[in-house]
C-alpha positions as CSV (number, residue, x, y, z in Angstrom):
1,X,94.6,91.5,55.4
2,X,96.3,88.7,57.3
3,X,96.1,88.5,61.3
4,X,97.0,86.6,64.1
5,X,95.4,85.9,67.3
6,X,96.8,84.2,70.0
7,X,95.0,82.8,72.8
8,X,96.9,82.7,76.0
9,X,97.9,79.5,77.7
10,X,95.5,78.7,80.6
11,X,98.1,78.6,83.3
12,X,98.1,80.1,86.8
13,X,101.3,78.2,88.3
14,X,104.8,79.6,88.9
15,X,107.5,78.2,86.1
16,X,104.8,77.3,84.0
17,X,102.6,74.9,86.4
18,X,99.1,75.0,86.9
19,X,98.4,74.9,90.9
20,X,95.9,73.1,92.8
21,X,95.2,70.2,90.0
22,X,95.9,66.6,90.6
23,X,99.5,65.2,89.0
24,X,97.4,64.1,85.9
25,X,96.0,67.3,85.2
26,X,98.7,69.1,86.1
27,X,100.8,67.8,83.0
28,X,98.4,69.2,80.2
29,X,97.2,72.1,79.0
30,X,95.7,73.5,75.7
31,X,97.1,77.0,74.1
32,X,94.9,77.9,70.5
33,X,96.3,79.9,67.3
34,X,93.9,81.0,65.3
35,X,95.0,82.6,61.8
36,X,92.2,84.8,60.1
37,X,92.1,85.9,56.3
38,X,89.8,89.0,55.5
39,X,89.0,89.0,51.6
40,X,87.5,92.1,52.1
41,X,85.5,94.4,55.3
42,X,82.2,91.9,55.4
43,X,84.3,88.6,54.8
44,X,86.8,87.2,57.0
45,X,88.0,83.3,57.5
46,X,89.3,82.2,60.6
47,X,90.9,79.4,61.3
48,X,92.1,78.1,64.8
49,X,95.1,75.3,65.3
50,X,95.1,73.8,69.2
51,X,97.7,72.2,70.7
52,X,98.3,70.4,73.6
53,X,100.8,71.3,75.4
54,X,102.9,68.7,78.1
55,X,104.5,69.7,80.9
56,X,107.9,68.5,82.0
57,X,107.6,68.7,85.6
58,X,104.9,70.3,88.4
59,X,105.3,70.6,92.3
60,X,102.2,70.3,94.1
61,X,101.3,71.4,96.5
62,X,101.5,74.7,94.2
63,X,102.2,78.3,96.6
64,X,100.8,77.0,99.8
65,X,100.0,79.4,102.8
66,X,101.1,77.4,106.1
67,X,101.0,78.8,109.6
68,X,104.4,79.3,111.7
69,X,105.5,75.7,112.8
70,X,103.4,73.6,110.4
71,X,105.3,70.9,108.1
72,X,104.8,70.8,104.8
73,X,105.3,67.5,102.1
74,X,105.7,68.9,98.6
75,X,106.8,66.6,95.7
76,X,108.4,67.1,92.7
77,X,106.7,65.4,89.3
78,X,108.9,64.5,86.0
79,X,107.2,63.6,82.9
80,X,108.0,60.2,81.6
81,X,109.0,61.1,78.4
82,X,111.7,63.1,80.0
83,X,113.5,60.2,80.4
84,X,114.7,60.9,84.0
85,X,114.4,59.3,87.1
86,X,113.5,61.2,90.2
87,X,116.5,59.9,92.4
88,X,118.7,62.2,90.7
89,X,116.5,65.1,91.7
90,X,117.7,67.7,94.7
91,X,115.3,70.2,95.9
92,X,116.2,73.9,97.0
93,X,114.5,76.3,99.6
94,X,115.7,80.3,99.1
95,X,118.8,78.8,97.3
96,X,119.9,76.7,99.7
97,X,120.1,72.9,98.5
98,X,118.1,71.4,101.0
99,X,120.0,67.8,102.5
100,X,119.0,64.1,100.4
101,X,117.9,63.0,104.5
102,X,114.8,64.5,104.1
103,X,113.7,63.3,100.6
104,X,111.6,60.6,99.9
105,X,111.2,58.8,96.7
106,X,107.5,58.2,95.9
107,X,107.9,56.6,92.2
108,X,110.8,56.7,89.4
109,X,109.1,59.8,88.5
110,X,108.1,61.6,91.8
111,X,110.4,62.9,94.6
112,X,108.9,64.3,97.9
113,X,111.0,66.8,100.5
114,X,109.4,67.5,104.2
115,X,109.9,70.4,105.2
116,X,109.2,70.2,109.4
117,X,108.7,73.6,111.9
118,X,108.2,76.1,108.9
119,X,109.9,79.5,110.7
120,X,108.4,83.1,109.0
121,X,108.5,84.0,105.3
122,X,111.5,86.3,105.0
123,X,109.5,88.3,103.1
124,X,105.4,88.8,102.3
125,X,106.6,87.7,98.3
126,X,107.3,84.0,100.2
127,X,110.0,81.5,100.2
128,X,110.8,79.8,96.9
129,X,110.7,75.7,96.9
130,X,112.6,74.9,93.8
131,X,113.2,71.5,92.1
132,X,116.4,70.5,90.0
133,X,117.9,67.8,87.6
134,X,121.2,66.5,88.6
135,X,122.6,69.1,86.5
136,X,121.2,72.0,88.8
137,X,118.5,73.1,85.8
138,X,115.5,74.6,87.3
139,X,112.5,71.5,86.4
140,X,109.7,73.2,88.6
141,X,109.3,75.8,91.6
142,X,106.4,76.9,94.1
143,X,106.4,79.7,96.3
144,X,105.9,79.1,100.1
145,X,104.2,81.1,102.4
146,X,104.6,81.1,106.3
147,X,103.2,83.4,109.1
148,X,99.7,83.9,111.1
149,X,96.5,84.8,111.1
150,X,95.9,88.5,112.3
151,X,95.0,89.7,115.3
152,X,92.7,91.9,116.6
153,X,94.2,95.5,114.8
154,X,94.9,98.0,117.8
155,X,95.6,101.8,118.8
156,X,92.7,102.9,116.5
157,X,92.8,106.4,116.8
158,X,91.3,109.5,114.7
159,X,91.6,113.4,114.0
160,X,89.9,115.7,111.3
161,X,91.7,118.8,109.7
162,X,89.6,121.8,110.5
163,X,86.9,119.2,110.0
164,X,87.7,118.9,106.2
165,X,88.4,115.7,106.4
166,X,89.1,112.6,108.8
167,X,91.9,110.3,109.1
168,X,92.3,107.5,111.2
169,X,95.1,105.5,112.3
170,X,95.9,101.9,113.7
171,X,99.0,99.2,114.1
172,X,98.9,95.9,113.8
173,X,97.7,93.6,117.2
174,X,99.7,90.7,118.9
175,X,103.0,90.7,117.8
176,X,103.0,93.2,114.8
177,X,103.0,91.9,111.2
178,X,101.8,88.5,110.3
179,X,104.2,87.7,107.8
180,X,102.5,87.0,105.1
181,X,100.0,89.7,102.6
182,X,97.5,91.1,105.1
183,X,94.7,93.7,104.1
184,X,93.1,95.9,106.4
185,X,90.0,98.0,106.1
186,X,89.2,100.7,107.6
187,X,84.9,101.3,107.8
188,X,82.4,103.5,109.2
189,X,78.8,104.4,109.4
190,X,76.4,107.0,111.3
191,X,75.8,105.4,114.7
192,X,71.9,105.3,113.9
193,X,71.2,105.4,110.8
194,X,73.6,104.9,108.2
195,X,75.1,102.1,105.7
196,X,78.3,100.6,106.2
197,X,81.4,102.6,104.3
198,X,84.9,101.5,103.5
199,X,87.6,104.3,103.5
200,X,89.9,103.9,100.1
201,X,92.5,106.4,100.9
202,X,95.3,104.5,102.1
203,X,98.7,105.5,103.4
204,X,100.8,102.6,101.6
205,X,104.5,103.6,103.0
206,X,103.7,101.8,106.8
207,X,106.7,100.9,108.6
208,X,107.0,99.4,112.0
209,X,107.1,103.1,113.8
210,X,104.6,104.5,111.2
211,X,101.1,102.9,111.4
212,X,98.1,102.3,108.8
213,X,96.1,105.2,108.1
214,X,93.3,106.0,105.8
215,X,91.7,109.3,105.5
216,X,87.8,109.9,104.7
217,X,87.6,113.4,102.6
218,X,84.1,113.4,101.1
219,X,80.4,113.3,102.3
220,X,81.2,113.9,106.4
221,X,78.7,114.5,108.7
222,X,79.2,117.1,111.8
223,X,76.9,117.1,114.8
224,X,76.6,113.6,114.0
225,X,78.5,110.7,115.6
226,X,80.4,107.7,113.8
227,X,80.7,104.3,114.5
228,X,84.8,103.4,113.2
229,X,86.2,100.0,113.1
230,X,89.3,98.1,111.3
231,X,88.9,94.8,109.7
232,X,92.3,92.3,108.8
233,X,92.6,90.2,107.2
234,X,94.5,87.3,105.2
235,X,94.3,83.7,103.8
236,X,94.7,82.2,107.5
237,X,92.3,84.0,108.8
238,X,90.6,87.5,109.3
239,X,89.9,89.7,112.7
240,X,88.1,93.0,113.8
241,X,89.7,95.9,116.2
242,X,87.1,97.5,118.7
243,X,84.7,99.8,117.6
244,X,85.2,103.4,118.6
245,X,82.5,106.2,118.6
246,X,83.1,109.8,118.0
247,X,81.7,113.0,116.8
248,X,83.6,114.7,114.2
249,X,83.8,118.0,116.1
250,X,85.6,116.2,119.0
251,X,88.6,115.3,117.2
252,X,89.0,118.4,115.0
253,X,92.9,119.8,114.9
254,X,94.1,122.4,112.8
255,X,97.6,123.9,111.3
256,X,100.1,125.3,113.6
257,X,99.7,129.0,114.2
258,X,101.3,131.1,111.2
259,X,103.4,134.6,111.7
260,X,105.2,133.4,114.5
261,X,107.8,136.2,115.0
262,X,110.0,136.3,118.2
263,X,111.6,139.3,119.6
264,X,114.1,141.3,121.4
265,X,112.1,143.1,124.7
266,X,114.2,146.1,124.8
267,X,117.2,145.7,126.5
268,X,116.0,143.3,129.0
269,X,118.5,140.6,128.6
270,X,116.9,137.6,130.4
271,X,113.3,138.1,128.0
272,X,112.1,137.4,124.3
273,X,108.4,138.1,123.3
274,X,106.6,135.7,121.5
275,X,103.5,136.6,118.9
276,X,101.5,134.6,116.4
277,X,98.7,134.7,114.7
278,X,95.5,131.9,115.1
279,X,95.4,129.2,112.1
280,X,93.3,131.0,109.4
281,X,91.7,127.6,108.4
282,X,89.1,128.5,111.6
283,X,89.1,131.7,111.3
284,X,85.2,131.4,110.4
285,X,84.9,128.6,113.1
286,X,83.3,129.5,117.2
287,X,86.2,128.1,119.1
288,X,88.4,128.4,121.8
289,X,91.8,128.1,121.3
290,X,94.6,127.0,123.7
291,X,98.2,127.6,122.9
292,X,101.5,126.4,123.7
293,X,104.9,127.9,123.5
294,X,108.6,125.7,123.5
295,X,111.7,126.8,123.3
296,X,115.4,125.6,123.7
297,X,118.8,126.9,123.5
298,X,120.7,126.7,119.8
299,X,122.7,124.0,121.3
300,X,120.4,121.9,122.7
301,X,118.0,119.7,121.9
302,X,116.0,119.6,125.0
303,X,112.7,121.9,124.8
304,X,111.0,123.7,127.6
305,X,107.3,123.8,127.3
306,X,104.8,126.7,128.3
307,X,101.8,124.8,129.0
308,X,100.0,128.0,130.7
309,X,99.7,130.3,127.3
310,X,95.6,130.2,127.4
311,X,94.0,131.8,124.1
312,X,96.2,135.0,124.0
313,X,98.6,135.7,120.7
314,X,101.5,136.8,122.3
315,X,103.7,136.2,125.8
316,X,107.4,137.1,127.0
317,X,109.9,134.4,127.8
318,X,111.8,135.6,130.6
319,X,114.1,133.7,132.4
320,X,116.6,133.6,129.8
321,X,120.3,133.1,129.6
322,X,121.7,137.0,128.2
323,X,123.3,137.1,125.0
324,X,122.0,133.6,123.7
325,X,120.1,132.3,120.8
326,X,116.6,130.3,121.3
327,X,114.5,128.7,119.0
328,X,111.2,129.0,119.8
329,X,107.5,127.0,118.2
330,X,104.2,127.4,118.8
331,X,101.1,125.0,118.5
332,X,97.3,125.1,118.8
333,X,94.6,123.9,120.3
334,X,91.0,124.3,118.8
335,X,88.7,123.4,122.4
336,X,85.4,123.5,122.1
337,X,84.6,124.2,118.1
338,X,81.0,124.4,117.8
339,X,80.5,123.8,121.7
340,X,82.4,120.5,121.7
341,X,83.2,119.6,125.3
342,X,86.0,117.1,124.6
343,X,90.1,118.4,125.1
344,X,90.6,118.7,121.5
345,X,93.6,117.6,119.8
346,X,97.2,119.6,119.3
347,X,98.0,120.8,116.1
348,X,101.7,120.3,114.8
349,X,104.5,123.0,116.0
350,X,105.3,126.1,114.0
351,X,108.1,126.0,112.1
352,X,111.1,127.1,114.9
353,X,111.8,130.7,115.3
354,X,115.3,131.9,116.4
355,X,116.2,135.3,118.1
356,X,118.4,136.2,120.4
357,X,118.7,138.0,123.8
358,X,120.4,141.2,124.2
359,X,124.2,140.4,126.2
360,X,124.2,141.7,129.4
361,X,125.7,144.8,130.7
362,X,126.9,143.3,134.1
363,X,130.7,143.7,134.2
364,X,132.6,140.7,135.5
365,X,134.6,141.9,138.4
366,X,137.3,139.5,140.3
367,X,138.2,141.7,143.7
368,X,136.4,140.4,146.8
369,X,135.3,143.5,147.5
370,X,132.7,143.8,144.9
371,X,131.3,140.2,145.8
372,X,130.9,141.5,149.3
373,X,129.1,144.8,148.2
374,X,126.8,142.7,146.4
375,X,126.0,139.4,148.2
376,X,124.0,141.3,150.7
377,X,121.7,142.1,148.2
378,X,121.3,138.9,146.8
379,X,120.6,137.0,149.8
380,X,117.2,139.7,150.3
381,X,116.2,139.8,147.0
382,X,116.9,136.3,146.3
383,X,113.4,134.8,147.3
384,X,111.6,137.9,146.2
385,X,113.5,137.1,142.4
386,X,112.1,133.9,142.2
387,X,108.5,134.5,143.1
388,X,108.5,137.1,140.4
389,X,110.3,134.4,137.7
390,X,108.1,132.1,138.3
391,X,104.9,133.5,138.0
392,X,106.5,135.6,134.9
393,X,106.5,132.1,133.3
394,X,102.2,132.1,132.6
395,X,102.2,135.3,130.4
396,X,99.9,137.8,133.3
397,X,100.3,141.1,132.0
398,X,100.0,142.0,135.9
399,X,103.3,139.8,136.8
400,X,105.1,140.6,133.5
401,X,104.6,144.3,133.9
402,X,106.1,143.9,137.8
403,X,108.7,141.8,136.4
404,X,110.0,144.3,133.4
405,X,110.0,147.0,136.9
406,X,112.2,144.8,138.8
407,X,114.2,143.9,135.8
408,X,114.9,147.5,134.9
409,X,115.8,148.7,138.3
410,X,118.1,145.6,138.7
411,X,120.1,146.9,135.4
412,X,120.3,150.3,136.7
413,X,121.4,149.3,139.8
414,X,124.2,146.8,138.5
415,X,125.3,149.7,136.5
416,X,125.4,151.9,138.9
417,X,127.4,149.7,141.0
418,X,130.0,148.9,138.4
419,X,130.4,152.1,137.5
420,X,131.6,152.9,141.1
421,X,133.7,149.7,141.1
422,X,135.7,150.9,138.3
423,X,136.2,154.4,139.7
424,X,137.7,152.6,142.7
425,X,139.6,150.2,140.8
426,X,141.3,153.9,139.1
């Protein structure tokens, strides 16, 4: 049975260079081959070849991380044995040749480029410092890095899911990103008594509108408070955001309601009635929920909210354009779950739920005597109208009950007053 081995070459630099070794050492390294022979299972012979290996060229110094505006001197070493002489080098930045002005020729085998006011990384990956023959062969390369130190992480803000879980939130402080690979951690403890925690589910797909997250979804403690922090950091430097306290019962929110179902009232063409049912992830849970109820026209995208719902499952929209179709949501609030006094936190919207009011019956009429007939009545009733619309808005049986009354006598009443318009008309 014949085998081979290989031991890897102990290199850690980009194009085959070590990094962070002097020129000398930079030039050498040792890869092994070892070839065993196994006679039989309890007798094997090994034997290992090493070889020195030589480099043809290294860049030191190798992948630096530099802050915004520093200069950087990196130089370019040949072998001797390559039999070329460092004048003839060029150097390239992200592809770009970069000009002969700012070279500077150290020895017949080393070529320096100074690189003054480094601007950002383009990307966290780093800029690429490359150096060339005269023939435009690639002899060596580093990778650049450019940007800050972090700053103090901000917005730290978190919510538990029927206190299943809890998931905190953050964005990054000062400007935004640092440019370069950052690493933040999000930890915890009990206030009083417990051992510091890291949180290990992150939410990797951050964009500049979509902070960091991290959700905690085993061993939680209620009726006890939390002490939450963020820690950044990166090779420049490292910073923490603010601690913030909380209980987990003060930041509990929940699904949206479910069997949201909207509705015709009647024939009432100005009103739509609204009913859901309370998340059943706290069914089991001694709360009181709030509610709130928006709505907008097909056409629009501008919703009207119902801030006034209170803890009831049901309320009329009234108010309403006749023969048009509304899209209406609904969303929870879960205040004071296991006699929590904070506001609680708003669960998402309901998916939207269209319906549509009845058209209306009025008949359009164009002779000046029926807008005579009739604006008499609307100047009296005008005020009285809009006291009872308004306080129809905040779902009172007591107002909405008055309010179908008026409604109803209104339709009879425009009805009855067509009806005579047209027998004049004949």
């Amino acid at each position: 049975m014949l085998e081979q081995i290989h031991s890897p070459v102990r290199n850690s630099g980009r194009l085959g260079f070590q990094r962070k070794d002097s020129p000398a050492q930079k030039s050498k390294s040792k890869a092994c081959v070892c070839v065993c022979v196994c006679v039989c299972v309890c007798v094997c012979v090994c034997v290992c070849v090493c070889v020195l290996m030589i480099y043809v060229a290294i860049i030191y110094p190798q992948d630096p991380v530099l802050r915004i505006g520093s200069n950087l001197t990196a130089s370019c070493w040949i072998h001797p044995e390559l039999g070329v002489h460092a004048s003839s080098l060029f150097w390239t930045l992200n592809g770009q040749q970069l000009p002969s002005s700012i070279y500077r020729l150290l020895s017949p085998t080393n070529l320096s480029v100074t690189l003054a006011g480094l601007n950002a990384s383009r990307q966290t990956s780093g800029d690429n410092l490359v150096c060339h023959n005269h023939k435009g062969h690639i002899l060596a390369g580093s990778c650049i890095y450019v940007g800050m130190p972090p700053e103090k992480p901000v917005n730290l803000t978190c919510w538990s899911r029927n206190t299943k879980d809890l998931t905190c939130s953050w964005a990054p402080g000062g400007r935004g990103e640092t440019n370069i690979s950052t690493q933040y951690k999000l930890k915890y403890k009990l206030r009083w008594y417990g051992t510091e925690k890291q949180c290990d589910d992150y939410t990797h797909t951050h964009t500049r509108t979509q902070p960091y997250s991290c959700s905690i979804t085993q061993d939680l403690h209620l009726f006890t408070p939390y002490e939450i922090w963020v820690e950044a950091s990166n090779q420049l430097g490292r910073a923490a955001s603010d601690v913030i306290t909380l209980d987990i019962l003060d930041v509990v929110t929940t699904d949206p309601p479910s069997g949201v179902a909207v509705s015709r009232v009647g024939q009432l063409e100005d009103q739509l009635s609204v009913r859901w049912e309370a998340p059943p992830a706290l069914k089991d849970f001694l709360f009181q929920a709030k509610y709130q109820i928006r709505y907008r026209l097909e056409d629009s995208q501008d919703w009207k909210v119902m801030d006034d719902v209170g803890n009831q499952t049901s309320c009329r929209l009234a108010g309403l354009r006749p023969g048009t179709v509304y899209f209406v949501q609904v969303r929870c609030n879960p205040v004071g779950i296991y006699g929590s006094r904070k506001a609680g936190i708003w669960s998402e919207w309901s998916h939207p739920t269209a319906a549509s009011t009845p058209h209306s019956e009025r008949l359009m009429c164009d002779s000046k005597s029926s807008g005579d007939s009739n604006s008499t009545l609307r100047r009296e009733l005008k005020q009285f109208f809009g006291w009872v619309r308004k306080h129809a808005y905040g779902c009172s049986s007591m107002s909405m009950k008055l309010y179908d009354q008026w409604r109803v006598l209104m339709q009879k009443s425009h009805k009855a007053r067509n009806q005579v318009l047209q027998g004049d008309k004949s």
